[in-house]
VOGU-3710 file (C-alpha; in Angstrom, 3 decimals, decimal comma):
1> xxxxxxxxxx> 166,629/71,854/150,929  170,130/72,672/150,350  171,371/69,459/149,446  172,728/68,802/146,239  172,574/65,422/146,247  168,658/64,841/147,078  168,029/67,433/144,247  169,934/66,048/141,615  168,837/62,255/142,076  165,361/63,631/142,655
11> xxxxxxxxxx> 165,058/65,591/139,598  166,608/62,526/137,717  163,992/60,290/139,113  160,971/62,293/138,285  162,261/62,748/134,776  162,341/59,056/134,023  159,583/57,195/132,531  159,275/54,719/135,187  158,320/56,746/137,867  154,730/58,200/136,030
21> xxxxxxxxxx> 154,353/54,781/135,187  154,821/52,718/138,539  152,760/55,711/140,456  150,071/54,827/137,957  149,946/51,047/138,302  150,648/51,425/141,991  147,781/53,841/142,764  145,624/51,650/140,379  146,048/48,425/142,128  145,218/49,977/145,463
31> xxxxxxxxxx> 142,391/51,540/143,530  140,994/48,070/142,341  141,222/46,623/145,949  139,391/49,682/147,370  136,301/49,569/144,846  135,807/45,749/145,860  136,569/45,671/149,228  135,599/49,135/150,430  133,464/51,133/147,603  131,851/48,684/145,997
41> xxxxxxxxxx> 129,585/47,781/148,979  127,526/51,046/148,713  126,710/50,404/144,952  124,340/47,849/145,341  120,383/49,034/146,249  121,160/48,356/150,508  123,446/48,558/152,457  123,987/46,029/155,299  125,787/46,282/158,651  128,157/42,998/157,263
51> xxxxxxxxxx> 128,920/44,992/154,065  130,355/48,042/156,128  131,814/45,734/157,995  133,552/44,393/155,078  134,278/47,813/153,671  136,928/48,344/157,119  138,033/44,870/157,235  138,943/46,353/152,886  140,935/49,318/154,462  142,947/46,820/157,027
61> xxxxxxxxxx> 143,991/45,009/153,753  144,824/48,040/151,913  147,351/48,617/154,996  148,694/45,434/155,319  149,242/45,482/151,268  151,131/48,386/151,659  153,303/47,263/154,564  154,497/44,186/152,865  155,218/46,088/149,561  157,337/48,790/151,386
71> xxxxxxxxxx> 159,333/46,002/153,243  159,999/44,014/149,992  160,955/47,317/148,014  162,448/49,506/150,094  165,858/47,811/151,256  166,941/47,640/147,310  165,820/51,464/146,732  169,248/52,063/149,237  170,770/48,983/148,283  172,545/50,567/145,855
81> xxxxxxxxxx> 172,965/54,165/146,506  176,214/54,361/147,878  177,864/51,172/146,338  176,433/51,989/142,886  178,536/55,600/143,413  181,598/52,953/144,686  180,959/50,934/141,355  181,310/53,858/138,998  183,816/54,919/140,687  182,568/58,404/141,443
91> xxxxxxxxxx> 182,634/58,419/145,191  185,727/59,714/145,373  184,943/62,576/143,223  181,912/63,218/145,480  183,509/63,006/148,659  186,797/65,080/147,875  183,858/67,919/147,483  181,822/70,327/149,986  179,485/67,409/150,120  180,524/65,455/152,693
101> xxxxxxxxxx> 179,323/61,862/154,232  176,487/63,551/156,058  174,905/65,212/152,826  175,787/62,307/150,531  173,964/59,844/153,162  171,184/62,249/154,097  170,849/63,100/149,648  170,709/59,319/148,809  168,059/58,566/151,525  165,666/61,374/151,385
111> xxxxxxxxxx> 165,335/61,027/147,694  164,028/57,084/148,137  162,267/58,234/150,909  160,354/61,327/149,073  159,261/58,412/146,360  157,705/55,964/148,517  156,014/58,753/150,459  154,422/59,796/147,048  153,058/56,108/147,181  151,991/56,259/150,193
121> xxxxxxxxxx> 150,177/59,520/149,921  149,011/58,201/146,972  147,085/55,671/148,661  145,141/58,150/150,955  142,032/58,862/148,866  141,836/54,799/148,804  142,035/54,720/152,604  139,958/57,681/153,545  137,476/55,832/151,820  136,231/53,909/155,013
131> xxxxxxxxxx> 135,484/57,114/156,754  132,073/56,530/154,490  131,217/53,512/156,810  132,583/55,498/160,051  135,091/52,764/160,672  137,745/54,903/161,124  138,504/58,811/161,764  140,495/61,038/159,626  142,883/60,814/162,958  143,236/56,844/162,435
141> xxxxxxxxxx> 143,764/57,334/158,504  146,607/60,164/158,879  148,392/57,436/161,657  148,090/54,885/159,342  149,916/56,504/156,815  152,734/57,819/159,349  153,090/54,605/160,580  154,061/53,296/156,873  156,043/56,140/156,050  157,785/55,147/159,218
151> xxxxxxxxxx> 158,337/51,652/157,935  159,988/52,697/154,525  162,411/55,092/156,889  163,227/52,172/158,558  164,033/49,647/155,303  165,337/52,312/153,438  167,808/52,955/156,136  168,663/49,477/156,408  169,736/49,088/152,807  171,608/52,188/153,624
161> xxxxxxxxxx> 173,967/51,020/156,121  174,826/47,841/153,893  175,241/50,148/150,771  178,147/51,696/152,758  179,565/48,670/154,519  180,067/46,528/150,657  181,666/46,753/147,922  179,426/45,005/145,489  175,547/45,954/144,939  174,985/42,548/144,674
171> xxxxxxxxxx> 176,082/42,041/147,741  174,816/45,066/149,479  171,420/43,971/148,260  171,531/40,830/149,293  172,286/41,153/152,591  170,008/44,003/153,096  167,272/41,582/152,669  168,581/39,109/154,998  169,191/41,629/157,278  165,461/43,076/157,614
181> xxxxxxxxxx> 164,944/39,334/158,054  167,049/38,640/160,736  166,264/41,753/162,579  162,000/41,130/162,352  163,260/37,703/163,557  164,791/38,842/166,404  162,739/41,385/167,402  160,525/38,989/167,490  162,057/36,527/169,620  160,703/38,583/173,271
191> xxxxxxxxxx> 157,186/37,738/172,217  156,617/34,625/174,246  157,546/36,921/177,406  156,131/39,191/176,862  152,856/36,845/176,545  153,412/35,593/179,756  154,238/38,604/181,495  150,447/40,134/180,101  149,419/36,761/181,675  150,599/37,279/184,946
201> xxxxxxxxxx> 149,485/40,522/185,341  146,387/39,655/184,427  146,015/37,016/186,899  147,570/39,177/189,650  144,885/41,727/189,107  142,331/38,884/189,528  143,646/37,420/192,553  143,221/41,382/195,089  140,226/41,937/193,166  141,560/44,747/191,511
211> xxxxxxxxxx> 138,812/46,236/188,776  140,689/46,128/185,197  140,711/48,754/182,989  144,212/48,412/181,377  147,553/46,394/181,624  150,149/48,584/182,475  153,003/47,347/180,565  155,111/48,077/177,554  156,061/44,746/175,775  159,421/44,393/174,053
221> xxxxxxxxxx> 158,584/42,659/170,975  155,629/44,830/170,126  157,705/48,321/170,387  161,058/46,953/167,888  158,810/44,542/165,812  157,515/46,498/162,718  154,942/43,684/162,200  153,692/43,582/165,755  153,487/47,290/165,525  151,276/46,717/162,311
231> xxxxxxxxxx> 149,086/44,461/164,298  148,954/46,924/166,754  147,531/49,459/164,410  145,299/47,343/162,633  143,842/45,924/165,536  143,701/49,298/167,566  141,257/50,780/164,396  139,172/47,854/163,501  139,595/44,787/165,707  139,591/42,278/162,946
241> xxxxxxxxxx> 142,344/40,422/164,643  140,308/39,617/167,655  138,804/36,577/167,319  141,764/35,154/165,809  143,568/36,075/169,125  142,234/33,107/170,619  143,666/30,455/167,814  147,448/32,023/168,831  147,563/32,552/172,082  144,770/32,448/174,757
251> xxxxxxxxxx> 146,767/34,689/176,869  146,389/37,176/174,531  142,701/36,444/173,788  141,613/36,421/177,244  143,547/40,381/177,943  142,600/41,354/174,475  140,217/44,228/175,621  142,702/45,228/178,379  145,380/45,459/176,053  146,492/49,017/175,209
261> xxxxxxxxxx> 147,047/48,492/171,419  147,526/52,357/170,565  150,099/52,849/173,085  151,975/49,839/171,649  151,773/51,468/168,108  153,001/54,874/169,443  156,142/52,962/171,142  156,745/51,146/167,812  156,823/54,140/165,860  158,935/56,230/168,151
271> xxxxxxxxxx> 161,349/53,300/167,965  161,353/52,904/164,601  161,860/56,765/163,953  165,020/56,385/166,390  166,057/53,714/164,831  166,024/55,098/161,496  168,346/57,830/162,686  170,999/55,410/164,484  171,373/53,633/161,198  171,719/56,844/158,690
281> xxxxxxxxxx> 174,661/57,722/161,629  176,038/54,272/161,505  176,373/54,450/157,637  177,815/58,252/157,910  180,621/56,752/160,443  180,964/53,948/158,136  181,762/56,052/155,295  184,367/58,264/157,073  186,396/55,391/158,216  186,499/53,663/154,886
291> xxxxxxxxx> 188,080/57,063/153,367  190,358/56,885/156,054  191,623/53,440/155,451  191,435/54,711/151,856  190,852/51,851/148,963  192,925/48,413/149,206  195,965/48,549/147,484  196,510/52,273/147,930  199,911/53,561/149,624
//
């Protein structure tokens, strides 16, 4: 890729230390929770139908792991790419070059991107794992990890936008976190009507006598939410959310099974991919319009 940028902070990445060494523990904690949970029930002399059952309910925790690590890390990984350049005062030098805000923006997020996909890919011989129990395909696995690559696009552009909007990587940091906060808050916020509006469906089928087979509707909350759209996924592939449907909503528990949980995961991605690429414009905008105004105090 001709991008001078993602090469030279990739190549300066890979050379440090670090990087060998937090692949390593990274790849061996997942590899720990995948003997005990997922492996480790074929080592004994039998095999029950609970222990494979325990061996998916192991890869749905591998996921869910793996989501929340991505959402802590990733907003920091960006945090500082574009106000640590601001703080050692090379920015200017960068941008009075053929590099340009798009290439500079583009540089700084593909090369946190490229590292937490090596996680992630790291993490597929631990997942694939459960295709020993036939809990999952090859199909679900490779959507699984899409869908978390998807959520480090997302963080990482988040921390993006506030690493050109600040000064300060304190700051930028800071408020990167709050803002993955507030916006999994919000998103979140359409849930209750989108419960009711499953509800009434559901009863409107009932009263004509219509035969279910699936709720036709698209709820809000579960296509901009990226932890609804993990539930989605987790629950589309092994169902261990189910029963524990009923304890949150009985709306939801009663239309469980008419509940089109793959769709929903499909939406969320899309909108998450979309998102991704209205935030790396935002921060490209936001970078051209503070050169204009040029630095305070200038004449």
């Amino acid at each position: 890729m001709n991008n001078p940028i993602f090469a030279f902070s990739a190549i300066r990445r890979m050379r440090s230390v670090r990087t060998p060494l937090l692949i390593t523990l990274y790849s061996l904690l997942l590899a720990a929770l995948a003997y005990f949970t997922v492996y480790g029930r074929f080592m004994g002399a039998t095999v029950t139908v609970g222990d494979m059952r325990a061996s998916v309910d192991g890869y749905a925790c591998i996921i869910i792991l793996q989501f929340v690590l991505l959402v802590l890390v990733a907003p920091a990984m960006t945090a500082g790419s574009i106000s640590g350049e601001r703080e050692r005062q090379t920015l200017d030098l960068l941008m009075v070059t053929n590099t340009g805000a798009v290439k500079l923006v583009t540089g700084k997020l593909l090369e946190s991107f490229a590292f937490l996909a090596l996680l992630v890919l790291c993490s597929l011989p631990m997942l694939s794992l459960v295709l020993l129990t036939g809990g999952a395909t090859l199909a679900q696995v490779l959507i699984s990890v899409a869908f978390l690559l998807l959520t480090a696009l997302a963080a990482l552009s988040v921390g993006l936008v506030c690493s050109s909007l600040f000064q300060r990587t304190v700051t930028s940091t800071v408020v990167s976190y709050l803002s993955v906060f507030a916006l999994g808050l919000v998103t979140l916020l359409p849930l209750w009507y989108d419960v009711k509006r499953i509800g009434d469906l559901y009863d409107a089928m009932n009263i004509v006598g219509q035969q279910l087979h699936m709720i036709d509707y698209t709820p809000v909350s579960f296509t901009a939410n990226p932890g609804l759209g993990l539930f989605s996924l987790v629950t589309s592939q092994t169902q261990i959310f189910s029963g524990m449907l009923w304890q949150f909503s009985d709306t939801l528990g009663t239309t469980y099974q008419y509940l089109p949980f793959d769709y929903f995961l499909r939406c969320n991605m899309i909108f998450m991919a979309a998102a991704s690429a209205l935030l790396c414009a935002l921060s490209v905008h936001c970078m051209r319009v503070r050169r204009k105004k040029g630095p305070k105090g200038s004449r």
